[in-house]
N, C-alpha and C positions, 0 to 999 in steps of 0.2 A: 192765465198763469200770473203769480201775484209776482211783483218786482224784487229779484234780492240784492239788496245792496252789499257792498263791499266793506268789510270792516278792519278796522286797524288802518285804515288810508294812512300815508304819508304826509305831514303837511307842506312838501317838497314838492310842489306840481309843475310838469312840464306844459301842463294846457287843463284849462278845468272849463263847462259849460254849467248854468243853473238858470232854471226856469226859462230854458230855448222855447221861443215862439215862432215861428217861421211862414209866412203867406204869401202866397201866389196870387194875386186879384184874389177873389172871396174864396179861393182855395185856403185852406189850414193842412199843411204839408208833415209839419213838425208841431207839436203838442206837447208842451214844461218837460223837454227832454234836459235829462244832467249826465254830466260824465265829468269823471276826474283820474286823469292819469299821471303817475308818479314819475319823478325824473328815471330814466333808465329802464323803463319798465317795456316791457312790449307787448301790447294792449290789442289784442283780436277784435276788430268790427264786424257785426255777423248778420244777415237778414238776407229775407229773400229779396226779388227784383219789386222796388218801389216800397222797400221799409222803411228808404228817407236816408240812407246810410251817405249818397251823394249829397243831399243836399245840406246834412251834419259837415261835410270838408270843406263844403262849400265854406258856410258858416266860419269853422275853423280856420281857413286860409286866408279869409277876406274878400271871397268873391262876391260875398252875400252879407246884409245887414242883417241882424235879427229885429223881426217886428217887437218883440220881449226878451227880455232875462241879459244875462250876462257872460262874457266871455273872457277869459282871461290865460296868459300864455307867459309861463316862469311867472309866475307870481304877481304880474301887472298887468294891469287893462288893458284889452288889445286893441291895437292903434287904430287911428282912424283910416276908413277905407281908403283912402284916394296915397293913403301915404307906402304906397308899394314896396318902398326900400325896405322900412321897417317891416314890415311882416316878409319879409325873404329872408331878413335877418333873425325871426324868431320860429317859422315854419317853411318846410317845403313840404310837395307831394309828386310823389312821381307815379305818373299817370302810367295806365296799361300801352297807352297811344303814348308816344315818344313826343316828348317835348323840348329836342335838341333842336338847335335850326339846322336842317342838311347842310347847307351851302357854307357853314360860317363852319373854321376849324375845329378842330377838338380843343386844342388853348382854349379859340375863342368864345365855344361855348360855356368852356370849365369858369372863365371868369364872366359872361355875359350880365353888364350893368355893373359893374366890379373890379371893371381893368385897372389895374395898377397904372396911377399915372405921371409924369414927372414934375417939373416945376412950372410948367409953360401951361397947367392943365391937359396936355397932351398925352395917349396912350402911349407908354413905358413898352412897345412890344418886347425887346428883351427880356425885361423882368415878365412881361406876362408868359414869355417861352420856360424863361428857366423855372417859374412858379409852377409854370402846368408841367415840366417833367419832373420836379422833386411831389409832385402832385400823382401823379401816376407811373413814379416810380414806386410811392407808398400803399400803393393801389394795386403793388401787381398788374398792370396795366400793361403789355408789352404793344403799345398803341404813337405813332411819332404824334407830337402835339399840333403837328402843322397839314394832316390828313383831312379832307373831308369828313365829318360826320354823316353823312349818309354811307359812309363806308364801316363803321362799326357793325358787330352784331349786336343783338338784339341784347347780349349781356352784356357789353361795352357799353352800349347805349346805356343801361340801368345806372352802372359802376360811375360813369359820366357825371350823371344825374344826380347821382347821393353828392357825389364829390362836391358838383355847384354848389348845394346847399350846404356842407360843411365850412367849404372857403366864403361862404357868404356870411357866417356865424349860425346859423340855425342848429338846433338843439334837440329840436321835435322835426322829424321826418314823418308821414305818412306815405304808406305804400299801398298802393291800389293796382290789384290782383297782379303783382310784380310776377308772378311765375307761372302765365296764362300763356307764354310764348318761349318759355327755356325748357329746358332736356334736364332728367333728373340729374345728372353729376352741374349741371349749371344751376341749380336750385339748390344742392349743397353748398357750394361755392357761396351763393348770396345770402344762404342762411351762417356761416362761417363768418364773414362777414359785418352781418347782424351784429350777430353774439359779442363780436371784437369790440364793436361800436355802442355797443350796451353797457360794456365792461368801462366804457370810458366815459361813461353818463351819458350817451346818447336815446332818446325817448324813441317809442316806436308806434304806430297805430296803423294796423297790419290788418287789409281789408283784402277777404277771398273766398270764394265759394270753395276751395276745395279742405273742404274742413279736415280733412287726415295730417295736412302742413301744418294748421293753428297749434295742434297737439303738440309740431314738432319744433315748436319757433316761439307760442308765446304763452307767456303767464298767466297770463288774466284775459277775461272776456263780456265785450257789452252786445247784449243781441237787440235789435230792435225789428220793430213789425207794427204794419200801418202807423207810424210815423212817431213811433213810442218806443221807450226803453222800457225794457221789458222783463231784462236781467242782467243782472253786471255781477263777478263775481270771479271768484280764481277759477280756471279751466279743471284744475284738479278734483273741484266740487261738482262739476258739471260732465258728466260724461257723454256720448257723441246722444245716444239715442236721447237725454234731457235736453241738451243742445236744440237736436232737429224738433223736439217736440216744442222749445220755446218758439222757434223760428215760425212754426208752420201755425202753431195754433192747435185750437182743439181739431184733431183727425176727423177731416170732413169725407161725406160720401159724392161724390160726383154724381151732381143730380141733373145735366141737362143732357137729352136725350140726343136730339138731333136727328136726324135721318141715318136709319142704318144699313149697313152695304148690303146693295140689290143682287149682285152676280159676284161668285166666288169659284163658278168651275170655270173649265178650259184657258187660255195663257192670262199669267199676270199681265194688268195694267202696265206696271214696272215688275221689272224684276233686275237687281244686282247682285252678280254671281262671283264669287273672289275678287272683288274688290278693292284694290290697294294702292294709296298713293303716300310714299314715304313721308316722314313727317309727320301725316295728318294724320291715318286711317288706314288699318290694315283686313283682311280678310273679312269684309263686310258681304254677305248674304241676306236681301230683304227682297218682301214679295208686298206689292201693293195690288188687290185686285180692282178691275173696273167696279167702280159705285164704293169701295171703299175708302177710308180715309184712316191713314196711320200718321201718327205722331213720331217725328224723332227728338230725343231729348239727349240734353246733356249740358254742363258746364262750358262756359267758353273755355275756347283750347281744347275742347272733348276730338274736334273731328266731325260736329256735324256740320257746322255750313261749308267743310269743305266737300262732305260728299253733298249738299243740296248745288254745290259750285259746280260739278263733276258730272252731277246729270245734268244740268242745263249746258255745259260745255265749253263753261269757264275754267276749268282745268282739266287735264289730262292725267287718267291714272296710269300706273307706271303697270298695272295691269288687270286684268279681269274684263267681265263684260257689262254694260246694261242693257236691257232690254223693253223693247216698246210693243206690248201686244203677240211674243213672242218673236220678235223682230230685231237680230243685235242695232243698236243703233250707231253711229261713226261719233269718236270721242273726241272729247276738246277741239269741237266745232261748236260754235252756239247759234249760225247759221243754220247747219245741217242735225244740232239736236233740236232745234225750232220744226224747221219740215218734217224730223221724225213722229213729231209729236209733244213736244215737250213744250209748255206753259209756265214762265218763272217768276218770282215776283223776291226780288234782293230782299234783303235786311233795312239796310236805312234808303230811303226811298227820293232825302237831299243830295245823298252821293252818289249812289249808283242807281237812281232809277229816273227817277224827275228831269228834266228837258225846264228848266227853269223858266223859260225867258219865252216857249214856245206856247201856243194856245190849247187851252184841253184837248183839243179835234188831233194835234196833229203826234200829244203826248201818247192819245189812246189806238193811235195807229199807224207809228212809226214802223213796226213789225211787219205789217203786212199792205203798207206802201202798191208793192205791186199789183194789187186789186184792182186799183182804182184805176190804171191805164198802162201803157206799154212805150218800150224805148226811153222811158226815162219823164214822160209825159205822164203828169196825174189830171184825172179828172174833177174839178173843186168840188161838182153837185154830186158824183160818185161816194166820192170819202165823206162830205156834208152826211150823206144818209146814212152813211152805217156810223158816223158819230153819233148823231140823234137816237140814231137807236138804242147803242152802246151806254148812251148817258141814261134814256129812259129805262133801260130794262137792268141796269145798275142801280140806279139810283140815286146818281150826281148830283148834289145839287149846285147847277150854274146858270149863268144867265146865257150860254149860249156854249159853240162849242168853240168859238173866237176867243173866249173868258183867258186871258192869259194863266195857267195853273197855280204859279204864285199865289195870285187871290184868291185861291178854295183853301177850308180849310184844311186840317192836318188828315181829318176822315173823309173826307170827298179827294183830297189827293190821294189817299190810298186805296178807296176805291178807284181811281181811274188806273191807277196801278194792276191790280186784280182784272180789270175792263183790255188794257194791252194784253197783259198775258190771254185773257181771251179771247183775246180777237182772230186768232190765226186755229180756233176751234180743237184744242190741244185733247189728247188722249190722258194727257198724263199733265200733273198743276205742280209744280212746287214750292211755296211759300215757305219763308223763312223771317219767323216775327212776323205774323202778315197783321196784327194788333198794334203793333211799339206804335208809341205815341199818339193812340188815339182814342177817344171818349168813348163813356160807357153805351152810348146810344151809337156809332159806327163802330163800336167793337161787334154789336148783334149785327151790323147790318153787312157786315164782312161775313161772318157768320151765316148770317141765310145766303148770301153767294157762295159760300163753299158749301152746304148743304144741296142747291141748287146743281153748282157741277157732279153732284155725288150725281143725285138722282139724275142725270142725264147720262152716268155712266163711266164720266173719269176717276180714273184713278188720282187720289190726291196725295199728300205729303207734308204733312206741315212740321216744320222745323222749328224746335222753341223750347224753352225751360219756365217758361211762360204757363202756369198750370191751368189758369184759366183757359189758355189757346190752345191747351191738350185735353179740353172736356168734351171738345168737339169730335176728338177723334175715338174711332170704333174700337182699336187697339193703339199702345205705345211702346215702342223701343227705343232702352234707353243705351246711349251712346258714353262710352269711361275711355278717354286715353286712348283714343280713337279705337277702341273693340267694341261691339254689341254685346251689353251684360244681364240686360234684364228684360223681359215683356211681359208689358200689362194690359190684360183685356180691359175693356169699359167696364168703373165697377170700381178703378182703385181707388184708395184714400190718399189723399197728400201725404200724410206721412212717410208710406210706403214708399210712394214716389219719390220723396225729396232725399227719404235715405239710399234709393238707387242712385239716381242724379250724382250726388255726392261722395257715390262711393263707397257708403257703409251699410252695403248689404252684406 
């Protein structure tokens, strides 16, 4: 799709980029991307996962140098990196993931690096109390300024966040998928908000998959994909289905085959029967058969990695059933869903999976520990053999199974990921991202171990909006606002897909 530029621009800019180069070691990330947003304006960033959209804010914020081109914020060069104050004072972004300190007050976060101080150089705390309540008194804030922030919600926390950056002078806000954790009358509220803070010259670059909001909040929009801008232009020109079709590209067919589900009579693999955990996911019904492999998709905030959370036993739904082989299994135990049968492998695999500091051998068989001997005694040349084996018939590649896990790379750690969950010989697998963060050569190699569990007879599950990581699967359900809205046999086009995902079916 050819690039359309924006015309009549402003020569008013709250952040402009021109001929962006951006590289990783011999990676090229970003390629002569430009963007220019007007003051006041609230500017849509759009792409799918890994169109570069992160590492444009990067750029823009100063986390990141650009290898080429230029950046510029209100009209003037943007500062040099190391000089932090400045660029706090000309941008903020507020992240999905909260970037208040818990521990330190709501005051102290509102001025953090900022404190009003008196003549001795010393922190003024009065002036920083009375600031932070004429502060979120203007805020509508009904919050004391002397509370822990870990005690805010989730929209306090946001409200917080703009606020720092206002009292810091910033002018250009970004928001990164700010409404992936709020209730829609709280997503009114922050778009209200918005609008207020528009009205008073404030810029906006407003980054979110759920493309029905962009309509409702911004003016303009730049879509990028594989690491290029691709279309910049007023949203009113662009309608949803031009939109998804820039994002996706030309509508491709899903061409890798994989192995297809061997058994489909008598009890599901899985089965979840009314389903519901407030919040997340309501009235959720899916059937996984042994040797199958279904995809769940959706948006973050959709509601699926809370039901991939739910069958492995990391949360409790508030009701319904799952089932293992026609067998209700016991909920929010991840104990007693492990013995059921169940096989799990997280999302990010630094936070909640990896054992840092331990050696492969003992990362790829902490689960099933009691193997190897009784009363609390392990046997070393016990668990030694079934790591050896676990490494070989995976794939690892390490120097032993002592290798400390740290030193493999990002795809041999995630295979030994996949290698736990199979160690305890699971009915049932549930990945979530079982790809994120890792190269084109262990993305196949994940790939043929999930192929491998098919034909062996499990049922699988992979969680992801990840479209490459749903080529794999026989069928997919996609996940809106925690409901089940659409299934797609093997066969769909991205397009299709991306306008379920999003909601504009």
């Amino acid at each position: 799709m050819q690039s359309v530029r924006m015309t009549n621009q402003s020569t008013n800019l709250a952040a402009e980029a021109h001929g962006i180069v951006k590289r990783f070691g011999p990676i090229e990330v970003l390629h002569d991307v430009a963007i220019s947003i007007p003051v006041g304006d609230a500017r849509a960033l759009v792409g799918r996962n890994g169109a570069g959209k992160s590492t444009l804010v990067g750029l823009l914020t100063g986390i990141y140098g650009a290898n080429a081109g230029e950046i510029r914020l209100g009209g003037k060069p943007a500062p040099a990196l190391g000089d932090r104050q400045a660029w706090r004072e000309r941008v903020a972004c507020v992240y999905q993931r909260w970037m208040v300190i818990p521990h330190l007050t709501v005051g102290e976060n509102l001025f953090l690096n900022n404190q009003p101080r008196g003549a001795l150089g010393l922190v003024d705390w009065r002036r920083l109390r009375d600031r932070s309540m004429a502060a979120l008194k203007e805020w509508d804030l009904d919050v004391s300024p002397d509370i822990d922030a870990w005690r805010l919600t989730v929209e306090q926390r946001q409200i917080v966040e703009i606020a720092r950056a206002l009292l810091q002078g910033s002018r250009f806000i970004i928001l990164d998928e700010p409404t992936a954790e709020l209730e829609r009358k709280e997503v009114n509220r922050l778009f209200d908000r918005i609008r207020g803070l528009q009205a008073s010259g404030v810029t906006f670059l407003y980054i979110s998959h759920h493309l029905e909001e962009i309509y409702e909040i911004c003016r303009t929009v730049t879509v990028m994909r594989d690491g290029r801008v691709v279309a910049d232009a007023e949203l009113e020109e662009f309608p949803k289905d031009r939109l998804v079709a820039a994002m996706v590209g030309d509508a491709a067919m899903v061409k890798r085959e994989g192995v297809t589900a061997t058994r489909t009579e008598g009890p599901a693999g899985l089965a979840l029967s009314g389903l519901r955990l407030a919040d997340a996911f309501e009235a959720i019904d899916l059937r996984v058969a042994p040797g199958e492999c279904v995809g769940l998709a959706g948006l973050a905030g959709s509601g699926k990695d809370s039901v991939a959370e739910t069958i492995a036993g990391l949360l409790k739904p508030d009701s319904g059933t799952v089932s293992i082989l026609g067998t209700k299994a016991p909920l929010g135990d991840v104990a007693a869903m492990r013995a059921a049968g169940v096989g799990f492998v997280a999302r990010d695999r630094h936070v909640r999976g990896l054992f840092p500091l331990l050696p492969v051998g003992d990362n790829l068989t902490t689960t099933v520990m009691d193997r190897f001997g009784a009363a609390g005694f392990v046997s070393p040349a016990r668990q030694a053999a079934m790591v050896d084996k676990q490494i070989a018939s995976i794939g690892i590649v390490a120097s032993s199974g002592d290798q400390p896990i740290r030193e493999l790379s990002g795809g041999n750690q995630q295979k030994a990921m996949l290698g736990r969950a199979l160690a305890s010989d699971p009915k049932v697998l549930v990945l979530v991202a079982p790809t994120q963060g890792v190269d084109i050569a262990s993305k196949e190699a994940v790939y043929d171990i999930i192929d491998q569990a098919k034909a062996r007879g499990m049922a699988v599950l992979v969680v992801s909006d990840d479209l490459d990581e749903l080529t794999i699967c026989d069928r997919v359900e996609v996940i809106f606002r925690g409901r089940l809205t659409r299934s797609f046999p093997r066969g769909w086009k991205d397009h299709d897909m991306v306008a379920a995902i999003e909601g504009l079916y």
